[in-house]
C-alpha positions in Angstrom: 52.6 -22.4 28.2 49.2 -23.4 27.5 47.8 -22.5 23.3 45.5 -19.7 23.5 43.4 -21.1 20.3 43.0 -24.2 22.3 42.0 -22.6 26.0 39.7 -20.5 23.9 38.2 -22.8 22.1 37.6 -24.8 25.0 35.6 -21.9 27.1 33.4 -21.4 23.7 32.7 -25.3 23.6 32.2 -25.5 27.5 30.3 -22.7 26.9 27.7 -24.2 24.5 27.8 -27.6 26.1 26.1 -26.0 29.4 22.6 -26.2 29.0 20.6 -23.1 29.7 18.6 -22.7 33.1 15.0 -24.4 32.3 13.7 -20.5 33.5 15.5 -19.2 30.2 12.0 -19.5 27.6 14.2 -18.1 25.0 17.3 -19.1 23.1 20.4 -15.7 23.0 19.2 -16.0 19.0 15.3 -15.8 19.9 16.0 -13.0 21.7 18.2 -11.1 19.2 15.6 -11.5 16.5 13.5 -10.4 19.1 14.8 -7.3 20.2 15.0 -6.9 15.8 11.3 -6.8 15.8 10.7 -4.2 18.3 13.1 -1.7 16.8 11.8 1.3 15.3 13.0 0.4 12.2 10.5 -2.5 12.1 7.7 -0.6 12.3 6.5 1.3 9.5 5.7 5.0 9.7 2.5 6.6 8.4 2.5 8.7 5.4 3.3 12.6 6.2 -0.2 14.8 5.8 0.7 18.0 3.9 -1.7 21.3 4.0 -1.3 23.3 1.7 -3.9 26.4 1.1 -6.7 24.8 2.2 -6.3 21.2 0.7 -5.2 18.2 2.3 -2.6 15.9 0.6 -0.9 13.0 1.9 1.8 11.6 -1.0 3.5 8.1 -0.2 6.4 6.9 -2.2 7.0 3.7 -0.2 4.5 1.0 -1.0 5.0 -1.1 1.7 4.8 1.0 4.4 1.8 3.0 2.6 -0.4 -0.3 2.4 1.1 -1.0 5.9 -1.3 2.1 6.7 -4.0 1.7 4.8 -4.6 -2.0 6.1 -4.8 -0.8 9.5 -8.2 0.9 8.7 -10.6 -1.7 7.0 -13.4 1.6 6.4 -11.1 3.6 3.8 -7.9 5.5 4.3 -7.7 5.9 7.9 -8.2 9.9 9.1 -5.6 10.9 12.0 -6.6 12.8 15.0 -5.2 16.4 13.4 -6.8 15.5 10.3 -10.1 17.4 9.2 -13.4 15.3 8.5 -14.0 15.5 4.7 -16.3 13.9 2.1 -14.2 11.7 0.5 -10.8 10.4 -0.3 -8.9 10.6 -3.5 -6.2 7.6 -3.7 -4.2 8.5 -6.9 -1.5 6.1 -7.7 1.4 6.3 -10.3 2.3 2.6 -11.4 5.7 2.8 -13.7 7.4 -0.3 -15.4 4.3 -2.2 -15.4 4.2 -5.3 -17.5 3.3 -3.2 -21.2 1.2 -6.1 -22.4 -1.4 -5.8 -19.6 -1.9 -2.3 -20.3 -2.7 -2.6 -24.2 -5.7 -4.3 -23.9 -9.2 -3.3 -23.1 -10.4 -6.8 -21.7 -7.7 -7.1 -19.2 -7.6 -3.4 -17.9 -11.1 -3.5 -17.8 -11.4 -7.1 -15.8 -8.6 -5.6 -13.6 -10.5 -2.8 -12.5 -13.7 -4.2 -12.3 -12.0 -6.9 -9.8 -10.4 -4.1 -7.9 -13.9 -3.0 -7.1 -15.2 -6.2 -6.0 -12.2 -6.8 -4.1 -13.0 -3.4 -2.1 -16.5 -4.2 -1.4 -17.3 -1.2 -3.7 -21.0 -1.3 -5.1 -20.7 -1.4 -8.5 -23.3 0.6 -10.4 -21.7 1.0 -14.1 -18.6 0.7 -16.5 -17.4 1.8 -19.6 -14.0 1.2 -21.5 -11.8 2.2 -24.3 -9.2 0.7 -26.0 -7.1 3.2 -28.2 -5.0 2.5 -31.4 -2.2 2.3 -31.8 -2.2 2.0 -27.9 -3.5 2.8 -24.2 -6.7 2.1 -22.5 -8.8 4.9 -20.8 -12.2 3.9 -18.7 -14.2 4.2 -15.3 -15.8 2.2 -13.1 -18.8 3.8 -11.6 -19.1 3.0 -8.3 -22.4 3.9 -5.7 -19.3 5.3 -3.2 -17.7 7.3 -6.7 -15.7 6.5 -9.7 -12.2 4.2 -10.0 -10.9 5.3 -13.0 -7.5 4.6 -15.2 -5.7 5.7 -17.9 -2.6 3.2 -19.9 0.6 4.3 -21.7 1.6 0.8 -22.6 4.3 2.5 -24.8 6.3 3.8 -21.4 5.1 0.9 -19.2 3.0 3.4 -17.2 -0.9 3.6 -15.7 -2.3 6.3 -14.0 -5.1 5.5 -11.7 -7.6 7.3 -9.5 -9.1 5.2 -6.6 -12.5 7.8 -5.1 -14.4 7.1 -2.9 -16.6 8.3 0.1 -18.9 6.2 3.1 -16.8 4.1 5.1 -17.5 0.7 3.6 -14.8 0.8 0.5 -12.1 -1.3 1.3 -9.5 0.4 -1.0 -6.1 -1.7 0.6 -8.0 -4.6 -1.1 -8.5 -2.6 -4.7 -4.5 -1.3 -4.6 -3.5 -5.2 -3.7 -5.2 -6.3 -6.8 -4.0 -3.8 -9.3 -0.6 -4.0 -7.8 -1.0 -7.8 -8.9 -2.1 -7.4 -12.0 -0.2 -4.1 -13.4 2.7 -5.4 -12.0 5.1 -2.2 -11.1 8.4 -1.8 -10.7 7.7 1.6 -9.2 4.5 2.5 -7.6 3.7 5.9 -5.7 0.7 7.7 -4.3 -1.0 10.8 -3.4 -4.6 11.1 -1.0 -6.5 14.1 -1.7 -9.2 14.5 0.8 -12.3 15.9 -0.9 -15.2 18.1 0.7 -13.1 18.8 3.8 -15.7 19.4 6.4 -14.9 23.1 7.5 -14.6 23.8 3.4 -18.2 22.3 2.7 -20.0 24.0 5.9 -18.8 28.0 5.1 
C-alpha cells in the first residue's frame, strides 16, 4: 500500500513543477494580494458628518484614514454632496503624548507652525508667540485665509491646535503632515467645524 505522505507530496511537487499557461499574467499569490487590495477593508472610509442644532461637525479619531480624506481634496477639507456650502472650515486637532521637549519652547513651536503654513500654501500675513514659565507655548499665525493657532501643556505631553481657514487655496493635509512630524503624537484626533454655513449667513 502506497505512503500517503509520499503520494501527497508528490501531487504538491508535480503540482508546482507544472508551469502556468503563458495566458495566466498573474502568479495564485499576485492574485491573493490582489483580491487583499480591493476589499473593503482596504479602503478607508470618510469621516461621519454630524448636525447638530444647526452646526456642522465632523470628529475623526483615526489619523490615517482622516488624512486619507483630506488628501483627496487638494482646495481644503473636501465638502460632500449633503453637506451645506459654508465660509470656512475649522480643523481642530488634539495631539497627546507628543515629544514634551518640542512643546516647551517658543522657537520650535513657533518654526513649527509657521512651516505648517508654508507647507499649506497659506499666505502668511503675521505672527506672534509666547513662551510661558514654568512651561507651555500659546501663539497664532495670522494667515490672509484666517488664523492657525496653538496652545502646549509640555507637562502632559499635550497641544491643542486650531487649523482655520476659508478660499479654496489652503492646503491644510500638508499643515497636519508637518505638525504630525514635528509634535510627534502618540494619539492624535480631530474635529471640523464648518463656519458661516451658507443657509446660516444668508437669513
Amino acid at each position: 500500500m502506497a505512503n500517503p505522505f509520499i503520494l501527497a507530496s508528490s501531487i504538491v511537487l508535480g503540482a508546482i513543477a507544472v508551469p502556468a499557461p503563458t495566458e495566466v499574467k498573474l502568479s495564485w499569490i499576485k492574485k491573493l494580494f490582489r483580491l487583499r487590495d480591493r476589499s473593503p477593508m482596504a479602503v478607508s472610509a470618510p469621516p461621519r458628518i454630524e448636525n447638530e442644532a444647526g452646526w456642522t461637525l465632523i470628529p475623526a479619531a483615526d489619523p490615517e484614514a482622516f488624512s486619507d480624506w483630506l488628501g483627496k481634496d487638494e482646495e481644503g477639507l473636501p465638502f460632500r454632496p449633503d453637506e451645506s456650502p459654508s465660509l470656512g472650515s475649522h480643523l481642530l486637532i488634539e495631539m497627546y503624548g507628543c515629544q514634551g521637549k518640542n512643546l516647551e519652547a517658543e522657537a520650535f513651536v513657533a518654526k513649527a507652525m509657521r512651516d505648517a503654513a508654508d507647507a499649506s500654501k497659506a499666505t502668511v500675513v503675521e505672527q506672534s508667540f509666547h513662551e510661558f514659565k514654568p512651561y507651555g507655548v500659546s501663539g497664532a499665525v495670522i494667515i490672509q485665509e484666517s488664523h492657525y493657532t496653538i496652545h502646549t501643556w509640555p507637562e502632559h505631553r499635550y497641544a491643542a491646535i486650531d487649523l482655520f481657514y476659508c478660499g479654496g487655496t489652503v492646503l491644510v493635509h500638508k499643515a497636519v503632515d508637518v505638525l504630525r512630524d514635528r509634535f510627534q503624537p502618540e494619539r492624535i484626533k480631530f474635529l471640523v467645524v464648518r463656519r458661516g454655513l451658507q443657509h446660516d449667513v444668508d437669513r
